[in-house]
C-alpha positions as CSV (number, residue, x, y, z in Angstrom):
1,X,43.7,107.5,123.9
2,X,46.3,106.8,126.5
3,X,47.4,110.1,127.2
4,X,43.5,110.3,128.1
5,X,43.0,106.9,130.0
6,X,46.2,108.0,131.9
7,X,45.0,111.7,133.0
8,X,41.7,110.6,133.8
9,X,43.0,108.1,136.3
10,X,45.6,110.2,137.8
11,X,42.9,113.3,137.8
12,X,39.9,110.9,139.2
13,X,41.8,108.4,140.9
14,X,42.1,105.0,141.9
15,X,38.2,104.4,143.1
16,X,36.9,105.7,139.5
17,X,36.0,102.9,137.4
18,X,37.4,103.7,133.6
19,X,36.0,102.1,130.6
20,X,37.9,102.0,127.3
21,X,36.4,99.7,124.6
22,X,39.3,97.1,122.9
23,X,38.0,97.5,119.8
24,X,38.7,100.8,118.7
25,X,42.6,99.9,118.7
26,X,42.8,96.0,118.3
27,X,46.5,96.2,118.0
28,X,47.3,98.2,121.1
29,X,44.1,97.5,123.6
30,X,45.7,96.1,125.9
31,X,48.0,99.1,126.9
32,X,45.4,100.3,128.0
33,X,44.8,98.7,131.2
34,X,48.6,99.8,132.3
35,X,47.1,103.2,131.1
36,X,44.7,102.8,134.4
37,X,41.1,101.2,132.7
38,X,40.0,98.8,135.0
39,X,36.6,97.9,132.8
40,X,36.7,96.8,129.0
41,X,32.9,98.1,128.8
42,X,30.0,96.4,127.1
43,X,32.0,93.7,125.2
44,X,29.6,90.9,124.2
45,X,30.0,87.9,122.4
46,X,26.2,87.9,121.3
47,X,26.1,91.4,119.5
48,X,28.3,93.9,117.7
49,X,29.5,97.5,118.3
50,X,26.3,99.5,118.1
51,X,27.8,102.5,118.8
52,X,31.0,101.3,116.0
53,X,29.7,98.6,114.1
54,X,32.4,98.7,111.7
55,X,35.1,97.8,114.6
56,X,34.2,93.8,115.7
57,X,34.6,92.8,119.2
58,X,37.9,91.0,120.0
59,X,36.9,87.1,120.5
60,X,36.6,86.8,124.3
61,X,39.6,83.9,124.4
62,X,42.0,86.8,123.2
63,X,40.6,89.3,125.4
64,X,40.6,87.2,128.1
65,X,44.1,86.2,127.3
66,X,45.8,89.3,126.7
67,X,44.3,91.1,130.1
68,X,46.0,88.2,131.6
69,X,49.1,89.0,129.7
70,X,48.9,92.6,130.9
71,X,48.8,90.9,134.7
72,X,44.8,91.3,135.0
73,X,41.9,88.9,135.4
74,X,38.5,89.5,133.0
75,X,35.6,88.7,134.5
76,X,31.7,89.6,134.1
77,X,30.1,92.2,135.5
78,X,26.2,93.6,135.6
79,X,24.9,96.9,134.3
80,X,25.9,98.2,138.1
81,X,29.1,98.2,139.5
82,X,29.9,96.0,142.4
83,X,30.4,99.2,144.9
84,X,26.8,100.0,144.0
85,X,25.5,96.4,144.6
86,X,26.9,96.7,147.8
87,X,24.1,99.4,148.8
88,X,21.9,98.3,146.2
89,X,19.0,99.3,148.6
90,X,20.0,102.8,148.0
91,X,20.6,102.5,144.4
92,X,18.5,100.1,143.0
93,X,14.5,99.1,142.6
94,X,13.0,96.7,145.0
95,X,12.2,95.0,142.1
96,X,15.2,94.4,140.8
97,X,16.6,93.9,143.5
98,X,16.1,89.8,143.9
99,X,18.1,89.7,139.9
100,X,20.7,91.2,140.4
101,X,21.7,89.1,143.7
102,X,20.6,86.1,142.2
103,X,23.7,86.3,139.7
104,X,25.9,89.0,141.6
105,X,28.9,86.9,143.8
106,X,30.5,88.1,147.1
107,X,32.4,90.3,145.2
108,X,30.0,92.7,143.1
109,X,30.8,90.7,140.0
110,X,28.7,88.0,138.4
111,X,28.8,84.8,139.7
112,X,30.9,81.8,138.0
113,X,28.2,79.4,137.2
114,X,25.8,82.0,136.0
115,X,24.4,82.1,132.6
116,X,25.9,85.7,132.3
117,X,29.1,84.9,132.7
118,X,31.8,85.0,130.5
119,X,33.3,81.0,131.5
């Protein structure tokens, strides 16, 4: 799985956004993010795996603390990434439109205070 993260960043490069779920290797996760992931995925502390459900979510404390271990921040995002939100005229309904800037920040990602986030 590194060999993979690691091509695919060097092939699609630095602007990509890579996903790599934690919970398919809960001993070596967080190599990947020196690998080049910059997005752990759908990691939720409300639901399993549907895709694995036989591979639990790592408890959001530990995630959060071994990114930070790794030199990275975790934080929340929407179903769009923050580049799209950006132009979300372009990419997303009108009437979804109000939502997702209601609990998007600045920066693309969801806002502190918001119910979504992972605080």
């Amino acid at each position: 799985m590194l060999k993979t993260i690691a091509l695919a960043r060097l092939i699609l490069g630095g602007e990509m956004n890579l996903q790599a779920p934690p919970n398919l290797a809960p001993e070596t996760y967080p190599l990947y993010l020196q690998a080049g992931i910059n997005d752990w995925g759908g990691v939720s502390p409300l639901t399993r795996d549907y895709i694995n459900p036989e591979a639990p979510w790592p408890a959001l404390a530990a995630l959060r603390q071994k990114t930070a271990e790794a030199g990275f921040g975790l934080r929340a995002r929407l179903a769009v990434y923050p580049e799209f939100i950006a132009r979300a005229e372009k990419f997303l309904s009108p009437s979804v439109l109000p939502y997702v800037q209601r609990l998007s920040g600045h920066d693309g990602l969801v806002r502190p205070e918001s119910s979504c986030s992972l605080q």
